[in-house]
RONU-878492 format. One line per 4 residues: number of its first residue (from 1); for each residue x, y, z of N, C-alpha, C. Coordinates in Angstrom, 3 decimals, m for minus. Layout:
REM RONU-878492
NUM	X,Y,Z,X,Y,Z,X,Y,Z; ... .
***
This chain:
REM RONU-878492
1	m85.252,43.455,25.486,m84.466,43.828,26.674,m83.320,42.830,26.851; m81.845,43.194,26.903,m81.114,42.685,27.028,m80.898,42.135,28.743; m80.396,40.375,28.652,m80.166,40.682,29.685,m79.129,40.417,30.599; m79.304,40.907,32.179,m77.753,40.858,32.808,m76.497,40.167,32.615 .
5	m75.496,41.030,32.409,m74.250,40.390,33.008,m74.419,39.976,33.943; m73.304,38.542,33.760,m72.972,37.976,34.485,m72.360,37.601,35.629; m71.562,37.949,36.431,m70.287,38.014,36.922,m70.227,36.708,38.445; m69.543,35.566,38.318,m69.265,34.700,39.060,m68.017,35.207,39.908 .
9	m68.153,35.450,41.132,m67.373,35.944,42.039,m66.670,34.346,42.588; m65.842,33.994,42.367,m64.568,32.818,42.603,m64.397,32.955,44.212; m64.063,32.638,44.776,m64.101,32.370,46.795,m63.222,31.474,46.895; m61.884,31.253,46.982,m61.435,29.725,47.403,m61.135,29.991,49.016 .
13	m61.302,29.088,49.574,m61.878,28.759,51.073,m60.889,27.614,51.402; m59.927,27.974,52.566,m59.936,26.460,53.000,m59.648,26.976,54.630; m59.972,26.814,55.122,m60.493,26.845,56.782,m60.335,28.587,57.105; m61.883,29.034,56.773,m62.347,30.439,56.418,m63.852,30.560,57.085 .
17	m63.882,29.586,58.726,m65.208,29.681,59.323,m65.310,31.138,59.653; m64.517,31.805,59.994,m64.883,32.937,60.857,m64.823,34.009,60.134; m65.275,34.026,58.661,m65.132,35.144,57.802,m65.957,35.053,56.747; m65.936,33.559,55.910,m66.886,32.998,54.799,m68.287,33.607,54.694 .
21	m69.220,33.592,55.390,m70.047,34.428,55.964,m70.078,35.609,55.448; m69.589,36.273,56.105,m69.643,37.721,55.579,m69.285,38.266,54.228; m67.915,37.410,54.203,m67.513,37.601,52.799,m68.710,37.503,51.521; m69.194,36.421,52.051,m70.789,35.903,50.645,m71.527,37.191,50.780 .
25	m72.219,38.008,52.324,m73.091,38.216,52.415,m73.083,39.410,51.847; m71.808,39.999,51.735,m70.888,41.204,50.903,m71.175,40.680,49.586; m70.837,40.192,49.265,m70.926,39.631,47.613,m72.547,40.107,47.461; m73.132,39.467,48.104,m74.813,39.288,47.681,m75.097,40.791,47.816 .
29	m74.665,41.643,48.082,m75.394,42.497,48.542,m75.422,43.563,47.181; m74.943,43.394,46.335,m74.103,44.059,45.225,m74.716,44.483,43.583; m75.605,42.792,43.908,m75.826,42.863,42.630,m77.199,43.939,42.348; m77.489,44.418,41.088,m78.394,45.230,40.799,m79.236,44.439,39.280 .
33	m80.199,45.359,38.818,m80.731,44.504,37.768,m79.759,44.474,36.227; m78.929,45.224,36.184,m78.023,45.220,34.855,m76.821,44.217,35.689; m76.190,44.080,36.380,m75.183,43.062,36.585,m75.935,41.709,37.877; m75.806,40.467,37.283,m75.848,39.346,38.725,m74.399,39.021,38.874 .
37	m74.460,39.498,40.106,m73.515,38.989,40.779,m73.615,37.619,41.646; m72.999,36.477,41.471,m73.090,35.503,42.342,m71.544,34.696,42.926; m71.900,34.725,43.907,m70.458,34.467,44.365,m69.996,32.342,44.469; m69.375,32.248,44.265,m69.322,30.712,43.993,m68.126,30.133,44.706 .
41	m68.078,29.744,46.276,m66.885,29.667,46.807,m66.640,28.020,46.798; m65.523,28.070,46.817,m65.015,26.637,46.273,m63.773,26.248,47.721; m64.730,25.272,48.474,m63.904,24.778,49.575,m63.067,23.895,49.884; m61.176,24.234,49.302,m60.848,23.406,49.383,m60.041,22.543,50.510 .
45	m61.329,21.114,50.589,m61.209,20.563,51.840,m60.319,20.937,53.153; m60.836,22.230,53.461,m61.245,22.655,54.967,m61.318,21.803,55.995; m60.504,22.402,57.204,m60.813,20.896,57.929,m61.623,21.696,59.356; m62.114,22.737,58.647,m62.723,22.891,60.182,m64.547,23.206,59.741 .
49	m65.376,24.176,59.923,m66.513,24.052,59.700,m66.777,24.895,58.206; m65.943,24.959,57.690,m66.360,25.992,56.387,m67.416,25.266,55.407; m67.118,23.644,55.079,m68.093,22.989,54.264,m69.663,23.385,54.801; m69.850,23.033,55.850,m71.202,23.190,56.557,m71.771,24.737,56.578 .
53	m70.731,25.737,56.935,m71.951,27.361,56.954,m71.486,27.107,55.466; m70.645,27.047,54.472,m71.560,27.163,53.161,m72.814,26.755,52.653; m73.109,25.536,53.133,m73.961,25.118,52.344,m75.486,25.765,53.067; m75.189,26.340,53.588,m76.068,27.359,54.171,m76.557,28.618,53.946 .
57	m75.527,29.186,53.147,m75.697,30.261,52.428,m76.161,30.798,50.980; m76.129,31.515,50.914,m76.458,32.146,49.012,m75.681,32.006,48.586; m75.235,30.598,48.022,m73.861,30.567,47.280,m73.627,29.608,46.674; m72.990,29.252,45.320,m72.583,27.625,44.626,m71.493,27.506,45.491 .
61	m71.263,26.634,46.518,m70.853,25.912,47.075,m70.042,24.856,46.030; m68.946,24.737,46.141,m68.250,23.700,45.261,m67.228,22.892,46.114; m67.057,21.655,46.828,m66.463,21.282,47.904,m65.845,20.442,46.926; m64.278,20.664,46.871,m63.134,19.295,46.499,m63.038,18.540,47.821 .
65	m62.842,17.460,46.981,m62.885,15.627,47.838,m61.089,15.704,48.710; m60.438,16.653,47.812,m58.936,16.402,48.132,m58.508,17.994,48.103; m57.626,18.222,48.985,m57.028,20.076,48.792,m55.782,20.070,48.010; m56.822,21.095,47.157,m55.493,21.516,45.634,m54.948,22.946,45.458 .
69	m54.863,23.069,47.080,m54.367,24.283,47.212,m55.494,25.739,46.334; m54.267,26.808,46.595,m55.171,27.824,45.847,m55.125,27.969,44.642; m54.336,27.610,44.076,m54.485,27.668,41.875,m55.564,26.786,42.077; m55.431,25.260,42.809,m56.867,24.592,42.259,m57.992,24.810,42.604 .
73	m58.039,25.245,43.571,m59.764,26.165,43.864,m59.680,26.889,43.084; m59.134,28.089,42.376,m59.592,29.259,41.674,m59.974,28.445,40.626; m59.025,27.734,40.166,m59.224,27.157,38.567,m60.605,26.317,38.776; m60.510,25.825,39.366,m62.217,25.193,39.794,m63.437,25.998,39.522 .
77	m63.163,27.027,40.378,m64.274,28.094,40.312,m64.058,28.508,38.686; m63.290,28.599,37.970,m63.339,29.281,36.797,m63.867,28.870,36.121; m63.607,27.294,35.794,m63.900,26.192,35.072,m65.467,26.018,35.104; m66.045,26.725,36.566,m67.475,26.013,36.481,m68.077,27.740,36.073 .
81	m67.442,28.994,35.879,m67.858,30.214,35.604,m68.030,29.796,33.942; m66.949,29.390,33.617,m66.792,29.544,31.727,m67.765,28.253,31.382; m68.015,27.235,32.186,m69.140,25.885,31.879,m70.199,26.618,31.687; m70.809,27.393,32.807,m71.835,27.942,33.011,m72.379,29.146,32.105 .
85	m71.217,29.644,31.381,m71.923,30.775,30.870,m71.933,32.345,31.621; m70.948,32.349,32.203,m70.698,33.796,32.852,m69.685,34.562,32.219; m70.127,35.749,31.933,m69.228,36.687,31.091,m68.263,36.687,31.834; m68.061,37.547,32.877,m66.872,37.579,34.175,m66.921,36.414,35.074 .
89	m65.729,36.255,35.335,m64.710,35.662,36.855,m64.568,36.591,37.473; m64.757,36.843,39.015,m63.269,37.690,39.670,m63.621,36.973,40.839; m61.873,36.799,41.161,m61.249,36.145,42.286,m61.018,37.143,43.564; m61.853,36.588,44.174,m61.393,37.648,46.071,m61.231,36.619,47.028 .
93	m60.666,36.629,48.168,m59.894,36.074,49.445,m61.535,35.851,50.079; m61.008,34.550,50.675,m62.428,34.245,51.430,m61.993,34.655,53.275; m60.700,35.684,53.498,m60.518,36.249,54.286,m61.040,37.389,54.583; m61.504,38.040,53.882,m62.474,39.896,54.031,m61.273,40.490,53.278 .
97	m60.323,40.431,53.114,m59.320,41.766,52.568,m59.900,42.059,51.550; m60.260,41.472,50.193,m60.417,42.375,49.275,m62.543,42.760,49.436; m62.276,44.440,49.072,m64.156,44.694,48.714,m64.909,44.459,47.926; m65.774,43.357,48.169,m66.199,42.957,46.754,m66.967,44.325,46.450 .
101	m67.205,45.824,47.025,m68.248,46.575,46.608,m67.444,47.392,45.435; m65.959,47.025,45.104,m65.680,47.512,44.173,m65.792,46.400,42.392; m66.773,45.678,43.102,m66.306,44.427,41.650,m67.312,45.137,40.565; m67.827,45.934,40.711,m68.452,46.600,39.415,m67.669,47.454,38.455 .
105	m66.515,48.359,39.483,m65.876,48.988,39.152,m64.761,48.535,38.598; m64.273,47.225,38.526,m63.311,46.205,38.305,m64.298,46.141,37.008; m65.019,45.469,36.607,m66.001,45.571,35.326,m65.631,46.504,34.633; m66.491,47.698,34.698,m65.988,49.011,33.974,m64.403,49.140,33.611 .
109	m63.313,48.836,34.504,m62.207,49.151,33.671,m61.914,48.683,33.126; m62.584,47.152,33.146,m61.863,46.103,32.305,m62.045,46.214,30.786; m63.824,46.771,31.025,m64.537,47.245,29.563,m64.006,48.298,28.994; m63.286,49.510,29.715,m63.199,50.760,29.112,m61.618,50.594,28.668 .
113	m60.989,49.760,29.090,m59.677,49.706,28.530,m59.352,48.797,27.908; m60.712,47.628,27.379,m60.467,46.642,26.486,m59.250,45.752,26.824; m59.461,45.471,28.546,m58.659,44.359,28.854,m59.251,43.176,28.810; m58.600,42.180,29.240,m58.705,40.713,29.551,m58.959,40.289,31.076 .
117	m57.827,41.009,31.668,m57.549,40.814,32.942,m57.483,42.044,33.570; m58.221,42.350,34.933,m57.970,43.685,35.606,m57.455,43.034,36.887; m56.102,44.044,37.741,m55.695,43.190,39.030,m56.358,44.551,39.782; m57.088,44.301,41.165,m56.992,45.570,42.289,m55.567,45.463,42.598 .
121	m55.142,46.829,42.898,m53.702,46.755,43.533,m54.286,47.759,44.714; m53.298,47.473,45.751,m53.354,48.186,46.923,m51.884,48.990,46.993; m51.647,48.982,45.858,m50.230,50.223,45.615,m50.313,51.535,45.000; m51.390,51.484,44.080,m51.473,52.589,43.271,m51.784,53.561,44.236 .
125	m51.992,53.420,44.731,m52.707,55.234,45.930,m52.211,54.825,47.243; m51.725,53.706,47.469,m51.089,53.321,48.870,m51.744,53.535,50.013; m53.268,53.323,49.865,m54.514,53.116,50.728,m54.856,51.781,51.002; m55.446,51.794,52.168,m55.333,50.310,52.854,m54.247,49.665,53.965 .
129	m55.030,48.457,53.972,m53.629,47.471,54.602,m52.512,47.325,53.644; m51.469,47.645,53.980,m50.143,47.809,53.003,m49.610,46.359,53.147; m49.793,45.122,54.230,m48.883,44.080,54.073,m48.073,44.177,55.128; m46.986,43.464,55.504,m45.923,43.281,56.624,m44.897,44.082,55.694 .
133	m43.486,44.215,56.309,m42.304,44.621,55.573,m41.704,43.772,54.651; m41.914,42.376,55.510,m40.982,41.430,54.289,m41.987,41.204,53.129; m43.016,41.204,53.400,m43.885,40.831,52.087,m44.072,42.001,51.268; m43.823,43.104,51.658,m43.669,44.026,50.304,m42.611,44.312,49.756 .
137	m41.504,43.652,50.574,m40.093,43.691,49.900,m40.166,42.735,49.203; m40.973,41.454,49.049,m40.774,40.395,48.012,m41.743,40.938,46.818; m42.845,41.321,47.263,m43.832,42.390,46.338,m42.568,43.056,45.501; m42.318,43.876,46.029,m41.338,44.788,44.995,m40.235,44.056,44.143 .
141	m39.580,43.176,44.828,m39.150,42.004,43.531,m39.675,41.393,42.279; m41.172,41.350,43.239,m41.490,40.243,41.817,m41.844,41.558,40.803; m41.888,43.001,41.469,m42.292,44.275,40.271,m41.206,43.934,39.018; m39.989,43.859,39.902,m38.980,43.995,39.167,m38.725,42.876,38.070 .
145	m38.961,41.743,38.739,m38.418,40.491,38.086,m39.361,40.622,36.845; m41.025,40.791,36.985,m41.981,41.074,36.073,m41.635,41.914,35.071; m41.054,43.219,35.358,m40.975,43.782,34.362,m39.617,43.649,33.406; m38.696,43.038,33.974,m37.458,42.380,33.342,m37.656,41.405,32.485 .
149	m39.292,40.255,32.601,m39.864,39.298,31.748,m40.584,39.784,30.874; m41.358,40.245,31.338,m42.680,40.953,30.363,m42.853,42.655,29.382; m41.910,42.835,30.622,m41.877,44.632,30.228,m42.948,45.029,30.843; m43.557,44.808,31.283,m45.243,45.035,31.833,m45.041,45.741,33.214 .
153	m45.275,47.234,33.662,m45.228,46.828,34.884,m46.442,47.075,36.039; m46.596,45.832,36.991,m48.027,45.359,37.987,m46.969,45.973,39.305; m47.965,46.723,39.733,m47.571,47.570,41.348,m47.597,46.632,42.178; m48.760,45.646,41.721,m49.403,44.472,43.127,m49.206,43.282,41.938 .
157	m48.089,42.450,41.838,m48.698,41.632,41.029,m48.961,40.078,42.318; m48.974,40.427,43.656,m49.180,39.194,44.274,m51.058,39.677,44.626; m51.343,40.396,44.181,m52.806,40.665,44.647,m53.667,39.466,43.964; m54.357,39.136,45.093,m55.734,38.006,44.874,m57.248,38.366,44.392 .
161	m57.182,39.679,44.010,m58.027,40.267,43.472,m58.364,40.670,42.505; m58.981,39.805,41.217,m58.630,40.292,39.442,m59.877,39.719,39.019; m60.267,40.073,38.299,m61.594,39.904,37.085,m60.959,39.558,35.818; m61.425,38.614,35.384,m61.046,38.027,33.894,m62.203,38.341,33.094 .
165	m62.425,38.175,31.336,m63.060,37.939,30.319,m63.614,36.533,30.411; m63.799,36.429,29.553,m64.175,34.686,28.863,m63.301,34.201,27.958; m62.024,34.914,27.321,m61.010,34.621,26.897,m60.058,34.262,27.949; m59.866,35.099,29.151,m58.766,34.756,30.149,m59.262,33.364,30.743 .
169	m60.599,33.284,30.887,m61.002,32.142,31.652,m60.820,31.038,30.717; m60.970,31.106,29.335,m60.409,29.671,29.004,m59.405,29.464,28.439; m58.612,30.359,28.752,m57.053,30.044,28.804,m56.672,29.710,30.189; m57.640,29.870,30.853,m56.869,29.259,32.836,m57.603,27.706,32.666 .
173	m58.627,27.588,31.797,m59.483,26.594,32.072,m58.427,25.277,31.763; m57.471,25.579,30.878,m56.601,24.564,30.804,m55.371,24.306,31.607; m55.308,25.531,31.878,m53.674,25.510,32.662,m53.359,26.780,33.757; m53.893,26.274,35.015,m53.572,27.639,36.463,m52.688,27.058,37.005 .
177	m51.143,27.973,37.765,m50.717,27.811,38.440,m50.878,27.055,39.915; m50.179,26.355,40.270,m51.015,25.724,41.531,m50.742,26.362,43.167; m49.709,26.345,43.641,m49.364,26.888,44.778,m49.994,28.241,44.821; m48.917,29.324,44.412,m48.814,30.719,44.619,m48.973,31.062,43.490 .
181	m50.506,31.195,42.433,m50.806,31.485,41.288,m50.726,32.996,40.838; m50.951,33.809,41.316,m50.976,35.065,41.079,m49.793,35.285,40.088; m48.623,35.516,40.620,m47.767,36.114,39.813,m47.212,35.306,38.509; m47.314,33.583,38.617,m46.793,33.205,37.497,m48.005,33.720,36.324 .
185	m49.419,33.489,37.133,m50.365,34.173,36.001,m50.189,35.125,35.037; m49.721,36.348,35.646,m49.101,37.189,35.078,m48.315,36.816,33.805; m47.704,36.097,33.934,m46.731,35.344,32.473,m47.197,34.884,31.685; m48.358,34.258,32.079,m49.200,33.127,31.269,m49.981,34.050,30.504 .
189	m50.695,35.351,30.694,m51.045,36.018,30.305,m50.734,36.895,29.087; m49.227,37.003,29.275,m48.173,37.766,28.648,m48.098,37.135,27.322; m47.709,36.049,27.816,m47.056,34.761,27.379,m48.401,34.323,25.590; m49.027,34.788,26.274,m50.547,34.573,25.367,m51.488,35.449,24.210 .
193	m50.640,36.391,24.996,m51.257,37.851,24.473,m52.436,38.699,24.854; m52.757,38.336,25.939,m53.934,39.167,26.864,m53.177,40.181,27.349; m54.469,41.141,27.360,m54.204,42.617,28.022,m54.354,42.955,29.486; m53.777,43.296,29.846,m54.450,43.151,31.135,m53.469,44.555,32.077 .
197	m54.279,44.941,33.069,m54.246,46.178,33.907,m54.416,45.999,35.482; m54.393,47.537,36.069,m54.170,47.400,37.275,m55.500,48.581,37.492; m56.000,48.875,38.813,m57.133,50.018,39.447,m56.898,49.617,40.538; m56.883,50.982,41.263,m56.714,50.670,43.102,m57.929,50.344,43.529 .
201	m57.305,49.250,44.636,m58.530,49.021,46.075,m58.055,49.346,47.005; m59.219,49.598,47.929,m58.995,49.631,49.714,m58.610,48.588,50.272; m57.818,47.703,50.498,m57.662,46.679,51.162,m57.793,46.554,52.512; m58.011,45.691,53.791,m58.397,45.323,54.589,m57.524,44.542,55.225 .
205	m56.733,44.625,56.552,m56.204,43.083,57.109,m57.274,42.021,57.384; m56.958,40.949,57.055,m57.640,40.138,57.040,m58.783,39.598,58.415; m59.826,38.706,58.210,m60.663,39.427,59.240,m60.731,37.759,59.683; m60.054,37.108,59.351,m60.206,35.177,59.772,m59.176,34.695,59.353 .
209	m58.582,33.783,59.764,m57.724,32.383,59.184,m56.514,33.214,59.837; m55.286,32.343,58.943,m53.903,31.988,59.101,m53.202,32.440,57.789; m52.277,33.507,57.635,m51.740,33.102,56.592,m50.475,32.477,56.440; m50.842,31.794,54.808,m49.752,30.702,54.650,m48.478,31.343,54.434 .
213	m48.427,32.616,53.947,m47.038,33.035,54.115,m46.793,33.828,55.404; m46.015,33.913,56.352,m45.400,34.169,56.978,m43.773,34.368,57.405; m43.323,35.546,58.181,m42.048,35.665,58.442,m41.088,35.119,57.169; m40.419,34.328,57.781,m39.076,34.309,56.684,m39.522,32.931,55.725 .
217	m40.401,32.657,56.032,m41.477,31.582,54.871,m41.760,32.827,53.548; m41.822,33.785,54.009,m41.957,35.001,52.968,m40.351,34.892,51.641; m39.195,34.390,52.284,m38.110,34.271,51.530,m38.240,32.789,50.532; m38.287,31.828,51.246,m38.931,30.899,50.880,m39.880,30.815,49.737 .
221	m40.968,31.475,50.063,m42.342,31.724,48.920,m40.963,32.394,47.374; m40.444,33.647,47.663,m39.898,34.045,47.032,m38.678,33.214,46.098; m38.388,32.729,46.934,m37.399,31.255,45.673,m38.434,30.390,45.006; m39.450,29.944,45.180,m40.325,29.279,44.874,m40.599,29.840,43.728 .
225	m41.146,30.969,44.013,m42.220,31.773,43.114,m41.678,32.086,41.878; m40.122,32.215,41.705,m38.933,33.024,41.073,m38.647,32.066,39.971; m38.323,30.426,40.836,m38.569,29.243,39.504,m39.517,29.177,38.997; m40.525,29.178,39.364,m42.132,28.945,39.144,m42.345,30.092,37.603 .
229	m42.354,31.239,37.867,m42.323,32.282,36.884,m40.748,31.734,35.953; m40.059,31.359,36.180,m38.517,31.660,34.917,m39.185,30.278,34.303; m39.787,29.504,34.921,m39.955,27.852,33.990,m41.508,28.079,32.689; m42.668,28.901,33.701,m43.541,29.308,32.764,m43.133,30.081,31.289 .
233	m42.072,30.877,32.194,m41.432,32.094,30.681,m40.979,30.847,29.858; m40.420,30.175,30.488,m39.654,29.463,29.147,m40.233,28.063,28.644; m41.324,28.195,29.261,m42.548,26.974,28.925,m43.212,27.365,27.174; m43.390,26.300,26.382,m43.861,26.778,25.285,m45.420,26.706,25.121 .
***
């Protein structure tokens, strides 16, 4: 008898009291006897109670000493998925937006289309929380800018919601974006020769915290993000 996949569900957390919770208890609820699912949230130094209800819960708890933003929590969590021996990664918001009840189904496409990388997008069927205006007008840039680099084109490529291989994971294991990882990922990917795809989710407005992009910080993110991706492309 063969046995279960693996799948380490990634959580980066940094002041996510009023959601962390649920988010795990969603995770846990999932797994069956052909896939374990375990969710592994990685808190980076939080300054309000998130360290404490983790360590309370069904969960690898992974607390950094110092905050390395969100590339370094994910890459954290990855690093201890590919140590450990887990076939899959996938990365979800320790805010509630993304469902983890679709991470099986994130599995399956990844298998049936012999990807690397699968992203949920909340564009393909345009179900869900759609985002503010300015943030899907920078969304739709980076479509563009992406497919002007790569040829590739991602509906959602700012989505926080993707399942990797054990090839994608140890190609992040050396080198994740740090700030606003999502989209330079995308390059790095490219850049490498992984396959990688898109399947719709339901998305959710978020159900705790603050987000870090806001209003015309949304333009901002977007100059950022724009060097960030043209320096990876031309990174060897």
């Amino acid at each position: 008898m063969s046995s279960p996949v693996k799948i380490a569900v990634v959580i980066p957390a940094f002041n996510e009291q009023q959601s962390i919770a649920t988010v795990v208890a969603a995770v846990n609820d999932i797994s069956t006897t052909e896939v374990t699912i375990i969710p592994v949230v990685v808190n980076d130094c939080s300054k309000d109670n998130t360290k404490k209800i983790i360590s309370g819960l069904n969960c690898i708890p992974l607390n950094l000493p110092i905050n390395l933003g969100i590339g370094g929590a994910v890459q954290t969590g990855i690093k201890y998925a590919f140590d450990n021996g887990f076939d899959y990664a996938v990365q979800i918001d320790g805010d509630g937006q993304h469902p983890p009840q679709r991470i099986p189904d994130l599995m399956r496409e990844l298998q049936k289309n012999n990807w690397d990388v699968v992203i949920g997008s909340r564009f393909i069927n345009n179900e869900g929380f759609q985002s503010t205006i300015m943030r899907r007008t920078g969304i739709r840039y980076f479509q563009f800018l992406l497919k002007l680099i790569t040829g590739e084109t991602v509906t959602d490529p700012t989505s926080g919601m993707r399942m990797m291989n054990r090839k994608a994971m140890e190609l992040l294991y050396e080198y994740y974006p740090d700030e606003y990882p999502e989209p330079e990922a995308l390059i790095i990917y490219n850049r490498n020769g992984l396959k990688f795809g898109e399947m719709p989710v339901h998305m959710v407005e978020r159900q705790g915290g603050v987000s870090s992009i806001q209003g015309f910080g949304t333009i901002y993110y977007m100059f950022k993000v724009t060097i960030a991706i043209i320096f990876t492309y031309l990174r060897k």
